[in-house]
C-alpha positions in Angstrom: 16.9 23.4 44.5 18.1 22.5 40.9 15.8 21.5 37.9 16.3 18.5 36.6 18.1 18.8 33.1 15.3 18.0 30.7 17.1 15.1 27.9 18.0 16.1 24.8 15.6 16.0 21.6 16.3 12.8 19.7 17.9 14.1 16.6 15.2 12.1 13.7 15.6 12.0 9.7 13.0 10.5 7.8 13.4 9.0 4.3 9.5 8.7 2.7 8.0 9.5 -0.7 3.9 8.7 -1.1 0.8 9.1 1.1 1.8 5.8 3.0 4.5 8.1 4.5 2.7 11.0 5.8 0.8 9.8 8.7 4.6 8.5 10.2 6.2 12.0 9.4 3.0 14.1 11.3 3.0 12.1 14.0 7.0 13.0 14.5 6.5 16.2 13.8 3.8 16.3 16.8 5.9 14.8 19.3 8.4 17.4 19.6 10.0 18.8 21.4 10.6 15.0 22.4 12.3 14.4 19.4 13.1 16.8 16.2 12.6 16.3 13.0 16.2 17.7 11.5 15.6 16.7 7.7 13.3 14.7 5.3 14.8 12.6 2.7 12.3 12.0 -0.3 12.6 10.8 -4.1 13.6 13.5 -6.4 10.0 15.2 -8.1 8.2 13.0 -11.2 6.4 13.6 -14.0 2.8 13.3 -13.5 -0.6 14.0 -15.4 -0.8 14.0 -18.5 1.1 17.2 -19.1 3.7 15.0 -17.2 4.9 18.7 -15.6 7.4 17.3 -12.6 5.0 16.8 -9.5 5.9 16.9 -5.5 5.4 13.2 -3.5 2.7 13.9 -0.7 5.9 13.6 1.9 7.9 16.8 0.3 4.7 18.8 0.8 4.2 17.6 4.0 7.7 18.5 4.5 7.6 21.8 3.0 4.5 23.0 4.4 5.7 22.1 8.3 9.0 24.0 7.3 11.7 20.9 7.6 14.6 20.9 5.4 14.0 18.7 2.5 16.7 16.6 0.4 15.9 14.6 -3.1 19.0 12.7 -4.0 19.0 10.4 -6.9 20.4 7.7 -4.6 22.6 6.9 -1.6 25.1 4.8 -3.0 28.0 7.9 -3.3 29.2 10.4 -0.8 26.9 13.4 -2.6 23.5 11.4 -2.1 24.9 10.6 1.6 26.2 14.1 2.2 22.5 15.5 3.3 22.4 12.6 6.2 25.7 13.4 7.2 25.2 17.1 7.8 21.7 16.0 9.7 23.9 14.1 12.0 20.5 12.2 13.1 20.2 9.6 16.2 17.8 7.8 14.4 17.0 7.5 10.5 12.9 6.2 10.1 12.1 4.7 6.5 8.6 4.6 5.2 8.0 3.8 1.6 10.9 5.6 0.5 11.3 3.7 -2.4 16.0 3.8 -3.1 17.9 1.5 -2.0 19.8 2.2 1.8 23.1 0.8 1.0 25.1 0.1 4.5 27.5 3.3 4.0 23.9 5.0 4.7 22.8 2.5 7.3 25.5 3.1 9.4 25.4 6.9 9.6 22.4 7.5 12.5 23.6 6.5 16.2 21.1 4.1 16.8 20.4 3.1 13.3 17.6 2.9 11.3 13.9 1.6 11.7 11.6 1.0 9.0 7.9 1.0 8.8 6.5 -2.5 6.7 3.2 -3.0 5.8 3.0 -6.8 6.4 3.6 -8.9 8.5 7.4 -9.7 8.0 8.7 -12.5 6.6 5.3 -12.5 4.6 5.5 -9.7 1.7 8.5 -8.5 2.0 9.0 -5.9 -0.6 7.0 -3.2 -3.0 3.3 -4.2 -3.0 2.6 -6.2 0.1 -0.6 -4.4 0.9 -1.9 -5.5 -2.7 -0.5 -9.0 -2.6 -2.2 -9.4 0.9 -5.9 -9.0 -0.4 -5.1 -10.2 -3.9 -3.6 -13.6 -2.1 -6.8 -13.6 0.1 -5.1 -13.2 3.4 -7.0 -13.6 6.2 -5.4 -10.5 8.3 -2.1 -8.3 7.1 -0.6 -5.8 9.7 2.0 -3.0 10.3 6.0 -4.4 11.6 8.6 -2.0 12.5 12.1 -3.3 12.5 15.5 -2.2 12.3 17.0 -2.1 8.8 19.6 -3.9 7.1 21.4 -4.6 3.6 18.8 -7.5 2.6 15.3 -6.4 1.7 13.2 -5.9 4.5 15.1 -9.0 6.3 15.9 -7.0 9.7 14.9 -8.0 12.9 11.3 -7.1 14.2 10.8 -4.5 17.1 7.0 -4.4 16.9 3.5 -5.6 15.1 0.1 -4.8 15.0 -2.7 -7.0 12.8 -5.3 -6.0 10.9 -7.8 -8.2 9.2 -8.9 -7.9 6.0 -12.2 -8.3 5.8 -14.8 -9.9 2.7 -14.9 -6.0 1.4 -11.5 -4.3 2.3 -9.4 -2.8 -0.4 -5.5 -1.9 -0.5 -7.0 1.5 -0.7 -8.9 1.1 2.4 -6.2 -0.6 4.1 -3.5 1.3 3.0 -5.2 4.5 5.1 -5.5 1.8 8.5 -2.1 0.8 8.3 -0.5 4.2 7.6 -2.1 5.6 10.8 -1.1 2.4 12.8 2.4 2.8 11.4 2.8 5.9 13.1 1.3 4.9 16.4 3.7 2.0 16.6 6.1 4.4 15.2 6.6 6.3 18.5 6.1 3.6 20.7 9.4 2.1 19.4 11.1 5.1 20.0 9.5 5.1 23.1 10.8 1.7 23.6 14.5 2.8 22.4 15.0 5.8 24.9 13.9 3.5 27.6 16.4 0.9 26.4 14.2 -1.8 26.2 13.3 -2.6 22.8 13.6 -6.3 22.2 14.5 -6.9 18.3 13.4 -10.5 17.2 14.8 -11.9 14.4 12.8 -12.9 11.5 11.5 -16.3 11.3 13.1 -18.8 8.3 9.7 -19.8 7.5 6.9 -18.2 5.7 9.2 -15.7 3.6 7.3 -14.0 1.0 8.6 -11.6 -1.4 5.4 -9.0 -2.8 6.6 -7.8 -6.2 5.8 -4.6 -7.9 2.4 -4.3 -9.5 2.5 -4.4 -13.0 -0.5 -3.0 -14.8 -1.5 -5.8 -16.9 -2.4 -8.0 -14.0 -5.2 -5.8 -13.5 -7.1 -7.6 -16.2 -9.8 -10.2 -15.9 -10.1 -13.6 -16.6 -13.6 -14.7 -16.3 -12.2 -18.3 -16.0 -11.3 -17.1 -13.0 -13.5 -18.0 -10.1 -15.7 -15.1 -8.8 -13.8 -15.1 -5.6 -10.6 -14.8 -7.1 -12.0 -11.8 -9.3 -13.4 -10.3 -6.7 -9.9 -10.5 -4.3 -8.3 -8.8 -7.8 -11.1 -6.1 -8.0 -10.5 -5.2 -4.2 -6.3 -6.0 -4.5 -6.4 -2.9 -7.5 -8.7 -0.2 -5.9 -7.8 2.4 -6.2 -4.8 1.8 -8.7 -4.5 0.4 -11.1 -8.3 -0.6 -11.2 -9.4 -4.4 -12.4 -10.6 -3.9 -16.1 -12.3 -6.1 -18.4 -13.5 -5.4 -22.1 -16.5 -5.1 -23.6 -15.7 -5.4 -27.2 -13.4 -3.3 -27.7 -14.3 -1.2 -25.1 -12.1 -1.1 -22.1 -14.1 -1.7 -19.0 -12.5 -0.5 -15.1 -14.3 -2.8 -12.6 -14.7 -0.2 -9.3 -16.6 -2.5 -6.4 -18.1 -5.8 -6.8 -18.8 -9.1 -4.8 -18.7 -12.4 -5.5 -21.9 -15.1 -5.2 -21.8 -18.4 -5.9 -23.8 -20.3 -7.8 -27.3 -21.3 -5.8 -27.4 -17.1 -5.1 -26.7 -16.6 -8.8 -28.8 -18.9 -10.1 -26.3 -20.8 -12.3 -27.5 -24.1 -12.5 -24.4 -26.6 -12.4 -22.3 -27.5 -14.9 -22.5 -28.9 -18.1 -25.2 -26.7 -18.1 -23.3 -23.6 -17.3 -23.0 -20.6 -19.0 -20.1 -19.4 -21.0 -17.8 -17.3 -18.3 -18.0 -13.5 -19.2 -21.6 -13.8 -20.1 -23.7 -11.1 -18.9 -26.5 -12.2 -17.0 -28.4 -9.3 -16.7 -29.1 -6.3 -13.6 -30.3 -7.9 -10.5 -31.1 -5.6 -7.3 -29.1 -3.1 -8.6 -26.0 -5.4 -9.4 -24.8 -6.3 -12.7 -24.4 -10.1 -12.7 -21.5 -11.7 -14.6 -20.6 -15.5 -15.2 -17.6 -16.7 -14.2 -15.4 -20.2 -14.2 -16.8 -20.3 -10.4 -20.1 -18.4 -9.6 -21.1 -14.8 -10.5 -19.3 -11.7 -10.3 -22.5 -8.9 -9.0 -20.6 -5.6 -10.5 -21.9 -2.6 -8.3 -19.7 0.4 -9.9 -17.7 0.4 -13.4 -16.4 2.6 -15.5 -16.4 3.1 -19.5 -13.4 4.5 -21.5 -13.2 8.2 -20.7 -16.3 8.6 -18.4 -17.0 8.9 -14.9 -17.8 5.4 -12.6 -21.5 5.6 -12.4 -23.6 2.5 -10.6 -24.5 -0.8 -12.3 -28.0 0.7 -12.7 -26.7 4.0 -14.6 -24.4 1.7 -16.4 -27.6 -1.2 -17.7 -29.8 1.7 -19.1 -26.8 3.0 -21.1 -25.6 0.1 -22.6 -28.1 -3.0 -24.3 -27.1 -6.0 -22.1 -29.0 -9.0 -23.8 -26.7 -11.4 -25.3 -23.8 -9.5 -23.4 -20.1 -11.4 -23.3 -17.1 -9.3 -21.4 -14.0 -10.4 -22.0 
């Protein structure tokens, strides 16, 4: 009797840069022989450090290290940056973080076009930083959506999504790890979905469109004004990068992990007879308490210029707190 002929590999390139994208490429990478890996598109190497000597994105060492042939165009929009994709002659092109521009010349060159890996849950945060904007808007839950691509920013329709919530202490650190390993499991049940011919792409909704721009380092400062919820949703928005700060005199302060309490568990009594926000109210079971416009900020790790984080304890017997204002 014959054997049945086993289907061909689906031919897959990826496009990825930072840590987001390695969880996605592995997982490829461990399904074969179902499908092959037949090149890795990444950004071209940066300076980093403070030597600022050129440095390899997490996905080209990935890449290197599991022996797939690596490419680092400056962009796509001419036929040299395509030419790599073109010789690949993929079935598929997947897009994590990848961080250029697709234009459509690109788009069009896999069979069965191109899916892309979105932490949010599309239309909300479309763009750069949705996994900050998600905990630094208090969102109740943010998610993983895979959808095909297209010219607009992430506008394409929606194969699959999974939800997370974001809970009173997550952090885009700790949620960018969840998400990048549900990524990939969604990941290959889309493909999945495509070889069987019956993935169901859903267009995006009008409503709720949300755009998550870039994170600019100066947001990362404090306002005590602020109330100590919305301090706290910065502190945990900007762990690990680029770190809420604050200053004490002229003393730059990074805020590491803190919680907020309002005013009863403080102790503030109401206003007028509040205290000024920024004001240091002293160490409290091991938490450094700190007025703001609503409630109390209770610091648990922080950082002076040029030291290590050490805990609010290590930081009160260092530094005199009585009379204390941070700005």
């Amino acid at each position: 009797s014959q054997h049945p002929v086993p289907p061909l590999a689906m031919r897959i390139a990826f496009a990825g840069t930072p840590e987001f994208s390695v969880p996605p490429l592995a997982a490829l990478c461990r399904a074969a022989p179902a499908h092959q890996v037949v090149g890795v598109l990444t950004q071209p190497d940066r300076p980093a450090g403070r030597g600022q000597k050129l440095a390899q994105g997490a996905v080209k060492q990935f890449a290197l290290a599991a022996g797939l042939p690596v490419a680092q165009p400056a962009t796509l929009r001419d036929d040299a940056g395509r030419a790599p994709l073109h010789a690949w002659q993929p079935d598929l092109l997947v897009v994590v973080a990848y961080g250029l521009i697709l234009p459509p010349a690109a788009l069009a060159i896999p069979r069965l076009g191109c899916l892309n890996i979105h932490a949010s849950l599309l239309p909300r945060w479309r763009g750069a930083a949705p996994i900050h904007r998600a905990v630094l808007a208090g969102d109740a839950e943010t998610g993983v959506a895979i959808m095909r691509m297209e010219a607009g920013l992430d506008t394409g329709p929606v194969l699959r999504t999974r939800r997370v919530a974001i809970g009173p202490r997550s952090t885009s650190g700790s949620l960018h790890d969840v998400l990048a390993t549900l990524g990939a499991a969604e990941l290959l049940d889309a493909i999945a979905q495509l070889e069987a011919g019956t993935a169901q792409f859903l267009p995006q909704p009008a409503a709720g469109i949300t755009y998550a721009s870039k994170i600019d380092k100066a947001e990362a400062r404090i306002d005590w004004r602020d109330s100590a919820v919305a301090i706290d949703r910065r502190v945990r928005a900007f762990d690990p990068w680029p770190v809420a700060e604050a200053r004490l005199g002229d003393e730059p302060l990074k805020i590491h992990r803190a919680r907020p309490l309002g005013d009863a568990e403080a102790g503030i009594a109401a206003p007028p007879a509040r205290v000024a926000p920024g004001t240091v109210l002293g160490l409290q079971q091991g938490e450094l308490r700190v007025a703001c416009g609503g409630g109390c900020l209770a610091i648990e790790r922080l950082q002076r210029a040029g030291r290590r984080p050490v805990t609010a304890r290590e930081f009160a017997n260092a530094v005199a707190l009585a009379g204390v204002t941070l700005q």
